[in-house]
N, C-alpha and C positions, 0 to 999 in steps of 0.2 A: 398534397397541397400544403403549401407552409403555413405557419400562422401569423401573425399578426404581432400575438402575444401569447407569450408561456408565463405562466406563474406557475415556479416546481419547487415544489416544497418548504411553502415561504414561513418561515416563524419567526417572531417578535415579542418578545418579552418586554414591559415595562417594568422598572423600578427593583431589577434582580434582588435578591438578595433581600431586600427589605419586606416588611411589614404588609408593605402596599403594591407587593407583587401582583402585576397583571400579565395572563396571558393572551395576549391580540390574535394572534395570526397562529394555527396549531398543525402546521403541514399542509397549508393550503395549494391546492392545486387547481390553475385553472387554464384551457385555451381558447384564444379567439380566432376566427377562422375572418378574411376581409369580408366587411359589411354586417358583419354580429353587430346586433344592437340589443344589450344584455340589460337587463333591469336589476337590480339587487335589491332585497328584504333581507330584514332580518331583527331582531328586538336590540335594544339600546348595549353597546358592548358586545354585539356580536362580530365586530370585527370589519364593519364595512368602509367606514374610513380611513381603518388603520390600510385595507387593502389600497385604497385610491392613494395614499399620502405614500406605499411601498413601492407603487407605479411612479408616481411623481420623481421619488427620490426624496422628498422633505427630510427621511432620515432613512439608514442602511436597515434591509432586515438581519437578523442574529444568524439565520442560516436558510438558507433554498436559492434560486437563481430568477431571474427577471429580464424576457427578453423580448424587445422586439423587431419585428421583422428579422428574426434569428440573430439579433446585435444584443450580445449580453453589455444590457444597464448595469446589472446590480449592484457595482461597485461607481459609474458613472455620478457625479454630483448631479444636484437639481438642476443646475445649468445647462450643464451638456446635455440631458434627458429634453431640456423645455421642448430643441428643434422637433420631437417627436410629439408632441403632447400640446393640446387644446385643454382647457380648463376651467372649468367656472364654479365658482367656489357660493356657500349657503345666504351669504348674505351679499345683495344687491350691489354693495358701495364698493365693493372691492376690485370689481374688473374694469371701472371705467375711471379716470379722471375728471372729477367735476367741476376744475376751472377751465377745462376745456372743449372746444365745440362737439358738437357729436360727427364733424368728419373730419376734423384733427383727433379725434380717439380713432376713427377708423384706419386713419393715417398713418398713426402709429404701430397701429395690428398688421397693415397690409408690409409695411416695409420693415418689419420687422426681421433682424439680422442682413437687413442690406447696411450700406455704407451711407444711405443720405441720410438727413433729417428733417427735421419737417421746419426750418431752415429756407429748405425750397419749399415755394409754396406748392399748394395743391393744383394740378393741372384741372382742364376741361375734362380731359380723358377717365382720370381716378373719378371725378366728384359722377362723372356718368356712369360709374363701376357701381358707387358707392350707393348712388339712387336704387339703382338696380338690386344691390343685395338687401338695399332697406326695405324694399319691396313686398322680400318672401315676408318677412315678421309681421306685415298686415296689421302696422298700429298708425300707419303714418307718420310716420319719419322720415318716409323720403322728401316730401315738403321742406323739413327743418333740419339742414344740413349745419347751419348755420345755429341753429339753437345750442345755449351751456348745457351742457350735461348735468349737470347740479338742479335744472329747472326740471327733469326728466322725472317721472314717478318709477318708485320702487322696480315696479312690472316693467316699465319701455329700459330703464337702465338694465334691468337683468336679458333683456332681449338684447340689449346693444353690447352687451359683454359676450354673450352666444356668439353672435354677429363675428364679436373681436377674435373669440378664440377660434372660432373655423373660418377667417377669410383664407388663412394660407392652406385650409384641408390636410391638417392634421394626421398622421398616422393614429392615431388613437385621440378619441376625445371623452375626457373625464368630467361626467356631469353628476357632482356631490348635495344633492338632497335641495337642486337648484332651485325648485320652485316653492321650498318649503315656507320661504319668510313671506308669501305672497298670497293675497286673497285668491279663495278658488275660482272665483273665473278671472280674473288675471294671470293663476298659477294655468289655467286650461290653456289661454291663449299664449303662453308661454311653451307649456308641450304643445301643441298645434305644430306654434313655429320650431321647436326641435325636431317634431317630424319631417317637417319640410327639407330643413337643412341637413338633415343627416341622410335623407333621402336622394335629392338631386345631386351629393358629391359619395356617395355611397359609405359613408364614414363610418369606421369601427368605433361602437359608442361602447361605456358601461356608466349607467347610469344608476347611481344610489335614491332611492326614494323612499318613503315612511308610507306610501300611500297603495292598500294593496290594488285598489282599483285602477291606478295608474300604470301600475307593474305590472296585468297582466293587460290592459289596453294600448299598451307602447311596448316595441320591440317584436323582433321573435324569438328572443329568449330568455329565461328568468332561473335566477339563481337566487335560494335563500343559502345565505348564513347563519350559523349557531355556534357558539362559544370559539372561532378564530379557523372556523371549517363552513366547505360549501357542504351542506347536506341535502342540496336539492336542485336538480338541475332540468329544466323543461324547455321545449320550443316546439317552432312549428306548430301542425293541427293541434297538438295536444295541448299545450299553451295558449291557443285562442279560446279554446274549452275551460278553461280553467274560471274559476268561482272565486271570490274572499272564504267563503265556506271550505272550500277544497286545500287551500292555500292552511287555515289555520289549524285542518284536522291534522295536515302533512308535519305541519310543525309540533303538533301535542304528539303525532307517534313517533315523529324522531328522535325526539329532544324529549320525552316523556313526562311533560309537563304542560301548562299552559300556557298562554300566547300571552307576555304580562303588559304589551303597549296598546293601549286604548288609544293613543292617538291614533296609532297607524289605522286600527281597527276602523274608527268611528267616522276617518276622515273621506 
């Protein structure tokens, strides 16, 4: 069975040479198989973003390769990666535009690398699509097609950026610490609706989170990081089993130290 995505043996140095040398990524290797929906931990610097931003492209890793659906990226700009890639980034304002309606944002996402623009207006057909997908998010917003996005709270905007980055079903979709800026039960009703959506199009997710309870309540599979390596890889039964207790011991005997984020802990 092919994968999805290979990450072999990816390394990333910041700042070589200098003073303020950082190691990110330390021979990391990882596969997704279609329909993985991977959660990531791991403590502040362990290398979790540097991995989503080496997916992206945002910038080359120093040495290893990056593939997917067997099409080596790794030299690929961020551009030509985007067609692969759905994305929603930690804070809310970033994935939508807020002088614009909430289905001229959608409008935008659905025709995305077509040739029209939104120029032509929106048909009957789209705004029936559009209802339709507002739907799964369960905040009502299929009512307010017509609403600014600018008037939208934190939580409905970071649900309509979801929305944006998987209307065209994504070969891989990148969910970076998405529900972190958001109250918890708005951050809930926001995974809710990632379940949903990743569910009904069967989408290869990896999702970075701070929250162990989340990480092992979403997905069936979880992957901690530690100093720019996966050192822990679970799914399936064994993964529904799993505890915040079970998760932090694994981490003090890996890493032979203590768990030092209290947020992820406590939240």
């Amino acid at each position: 069975m092919s994968h999805v995505l290979d990450l072999i043996g990816l390394k990333k140095t910041f700042n070589a040479g200098t003073v303020n040398e950082k190691t990110a990524l330390d021979g990391l290797n990882l596969h997704l198989q279609e329909g993985d929906f991977v959660t990531v931990i791991g403590g502040n610097g362990a290398g979790k973003s540097t991995m989503l931003n080496a997916i992206a492209g945002t910038w080359f890793v120093d040495e290893g390769s990056i593939r997917i659906d067997d099409i080596d990226v790794t030299r690929l700009s961020e551009h030509k990666r985007a067609k692969y890639l759905g994305r929603v980034f930690q804070d809310p304002m970033t994935g939508t535009a807020a002088s614009m309606q909430i289905e001229e944002n959608l409008a935008l996402a659905a025709r995305r690398g077509a040739r029209r623009t939104l120029k032509i207006g929106i048909t009957n057909k789209e705004r029936a699509f559009y209802k339709e997908q507002l739907q799964i998010l369960d905040l009502g917003l299929e009512n307010r097609l017509t609403t600014g996005v600018g008037l939208l709270s934190g939580g409905q905007r970071q649900a309509l950026t979801l929305l944006m980055a998987t209307l065209q079903k994504p070969r891989l979709l990148l969910l970076d610490e998405h529900t972190a800026a958001l109250d918890p039960k708005t951050a809930a009703k926001v995974l809710d609706a990632t379940d949903r959506i990743v569910k009904k199009d069967n989408l290869t997710t990896i999702m970075i989170t701070h929250n162990m309870k989340d990480a092992i309540a979403h997905g069936n599979r979880l992957v901690m990081m530690h100093e720019g390596r996966i050192i822990y890889d679970v799914s399936g039964e064994e993964k529904k089993k799993l505890t915040v207790a079970d998760l932090l011991h694994k981490f003090e005997e890996v890493s032979g130290g203590e768990f030092a984020n209290d947020r992820m802990i406590l939240s």
